[in-house]
C-alpha positions, 0 to 999 in steps of 0.5 A: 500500500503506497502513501503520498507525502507533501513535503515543505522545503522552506529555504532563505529568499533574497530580497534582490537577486541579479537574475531578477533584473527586468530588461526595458522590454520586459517593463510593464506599461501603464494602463493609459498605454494599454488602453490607447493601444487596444483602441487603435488596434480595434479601429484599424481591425474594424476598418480592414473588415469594413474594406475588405482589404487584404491586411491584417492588424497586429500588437507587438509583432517582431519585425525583423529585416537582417537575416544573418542578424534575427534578433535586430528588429523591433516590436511595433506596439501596432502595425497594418500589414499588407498583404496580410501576414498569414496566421500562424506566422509570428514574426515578420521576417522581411527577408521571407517571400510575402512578408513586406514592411508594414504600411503602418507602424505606430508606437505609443509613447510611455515613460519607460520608452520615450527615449527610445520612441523619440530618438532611436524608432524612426531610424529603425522604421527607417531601415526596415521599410516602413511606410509610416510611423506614428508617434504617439504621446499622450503624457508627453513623456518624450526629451524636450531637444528638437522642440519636443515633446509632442502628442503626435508625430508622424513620419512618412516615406518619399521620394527615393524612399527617405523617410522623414518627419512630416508632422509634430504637433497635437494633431490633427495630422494626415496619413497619406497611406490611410488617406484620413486624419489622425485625431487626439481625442479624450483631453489627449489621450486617445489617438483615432482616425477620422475622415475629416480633420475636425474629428466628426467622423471618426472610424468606429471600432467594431464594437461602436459600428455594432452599437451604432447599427442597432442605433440606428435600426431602432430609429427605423422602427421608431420612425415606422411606428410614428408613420403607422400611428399616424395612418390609422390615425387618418383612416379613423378620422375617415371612418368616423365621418 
């Protein structure tokens, strides 16, 4: 007849251990960061479906662009892919047949990585082919050389394929790949993507758009109720003389 046994090992813990140490990846980030990510990551999904397109929308996807030298690359908090990058892909190696630069990179900006954001991002964008860049700062954690910091920066690829900082400000600012308006919205601390440079006509995520149609479905039928009212209200009138 076999027993089993719990056995407890207590053993000393130290309050710091060196392998305990977090690299500037591994930091956790604030909710704002989050919550700023997850809407802009739901308004570009969204308007992929409602287009049709063949791209696909990501968070935190490696890209990667030197072959001989994997781990140079960077994480974008939020790119736009296209074509889109297959399922059970997960990394973009742009040196693999398919995987092309994304047309969109967007980083939002927080206190453990604005130096990074602001001064070492747009050289890797720049290198690996990207499209465009946003730069988004909501807290305006970023260094203050060069006239920054900024709730928003935007940096596009021309002519001979320089890429180049067409916009820093507060926004509203234009993507020339999307062809709307970046948008600052909530006191700074949401960007969104718009029709028009005021903002009005902003891009639903899929959860608004869904919300907005049954909105809508529910006018209809209010406005259809009115009308029948309305009508029986004319034949009673007609019967009555």
């Amino acid at each position: 007849m076999s027993s089993a046994w719990n056995v407890e090992i207590v053993r000393p813990v130290p309050r710091v251990d060196e392998r305990w140490l977090l690299d500037e990846e591994d930091m956790p980030e604030a909710p704002l960061h989050d919550l700023a990510i997850d809407l802009l990551t739901a308004v570009l999904r969204a308007w992929v479906r409602r287009t049709g397109r063949g791209a696909s929308v990501h968070r935190n996807l490696a890209l990667r662009w030197v072959p001989e030298r994997p781990r140079v690359g960077c994480d974008p908090d939020v790119c736009l892919v296209e074509p889109a990058l297959p399922e059970a892909e997960t990394s973009l190696c742009l040196w693999k047949p398919g995987h092309e630069p994304p047309r969109v990179a967007i980083e939002v900006v927080s206190e453990g990585t604005a130096a990074k954001d602001y001064n070492d991002n747009p050289a890797r964008y720049a290198a690996n082919g990207t499209q465009e860049l946003w730069v988004f700062d909501p807290l305006r954690s970023g260094p203050a050389d060069s006239g920054g910091p900024w709730l928003l920066q935007v940096w596009s690829r021309g002519p001979g394929g320089r890429f180049r900082q067409v916009y820093a400000g507060d926004g509203a600012a234009f993507s020339d790949v999307l062809g709307a308006w970046l948008v600052v919205t909530d006191g700074g601390r949401r960007l969104r993507v718009a029709d028009d440079e005021a903002g009005q006509r902003l891009w639903p995520t899929g959860e608004e758009a869904a919300l907005a149609e049954v909105a809508r479905r529910g006018e209809e039928l209010a406005r259809r109720d009115e009308e029948l009212a309305r009508l029986k209200a004319q034949l009673a009138k007609l019967g009555g003389g």
